[in-house]
C-alpha positions in Angstrom: -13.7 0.0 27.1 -12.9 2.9 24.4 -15.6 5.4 23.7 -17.4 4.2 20.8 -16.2 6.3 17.5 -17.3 9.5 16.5 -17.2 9.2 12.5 -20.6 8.4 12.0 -19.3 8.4 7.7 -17.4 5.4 8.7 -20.3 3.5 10.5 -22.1 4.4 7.0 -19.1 3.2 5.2 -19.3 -0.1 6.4 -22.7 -0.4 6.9 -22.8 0.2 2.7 -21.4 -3.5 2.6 -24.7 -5.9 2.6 -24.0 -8.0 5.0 -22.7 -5.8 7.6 -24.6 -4.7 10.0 -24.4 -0.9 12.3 -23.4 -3.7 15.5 -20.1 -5.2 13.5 -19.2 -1.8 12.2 -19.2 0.0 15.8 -17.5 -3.5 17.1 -14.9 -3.1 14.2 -13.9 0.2 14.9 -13.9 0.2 18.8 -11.2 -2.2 18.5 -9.6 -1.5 15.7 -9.9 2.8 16.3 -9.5 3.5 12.3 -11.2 2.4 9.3 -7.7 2.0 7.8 -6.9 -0.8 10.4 -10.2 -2.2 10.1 -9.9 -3.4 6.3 -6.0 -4.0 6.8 -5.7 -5.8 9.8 -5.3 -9.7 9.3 -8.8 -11.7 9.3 -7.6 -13.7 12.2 -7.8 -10.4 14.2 -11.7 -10.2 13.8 -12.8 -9.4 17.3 -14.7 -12.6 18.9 -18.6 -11.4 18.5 -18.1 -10.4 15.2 -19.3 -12.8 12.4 -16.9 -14.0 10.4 -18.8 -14.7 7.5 -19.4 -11.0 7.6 -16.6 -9.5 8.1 -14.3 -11.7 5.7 -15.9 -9.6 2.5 -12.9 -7.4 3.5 -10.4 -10.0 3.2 -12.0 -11.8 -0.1 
């Protein structure tokens, strides 16, 4: 599995959102690698583990 990322402003970034928690964000960018690709990649792409009522406030 990919090191975990080292932009600890990104992990904030997300983290700002409510309802997102420091677990999604690290499991959003391990997959994803960018925070670009993480609020433009489609919502059926949400890694499994990730909540989906979470993560879809990017997509809404």
């Amino acid at each position: 599995s990919p090191d975990p990322p080292r932009h600890p402003q990104m992990t904030d970034c997300l983290t700002s959102i409510k309802s997102v928690n420091k677990t999604d964000a690290l499991s959003l960018l391990t997959t994803f690698g960018r925070l670009f690709d993480v609020l433009h990649e489609p919502f059926l792409k949400v890694p499994k583990g990730a909540a989906a009522p979470k993560i879809s406030v990017f997509y809404n």
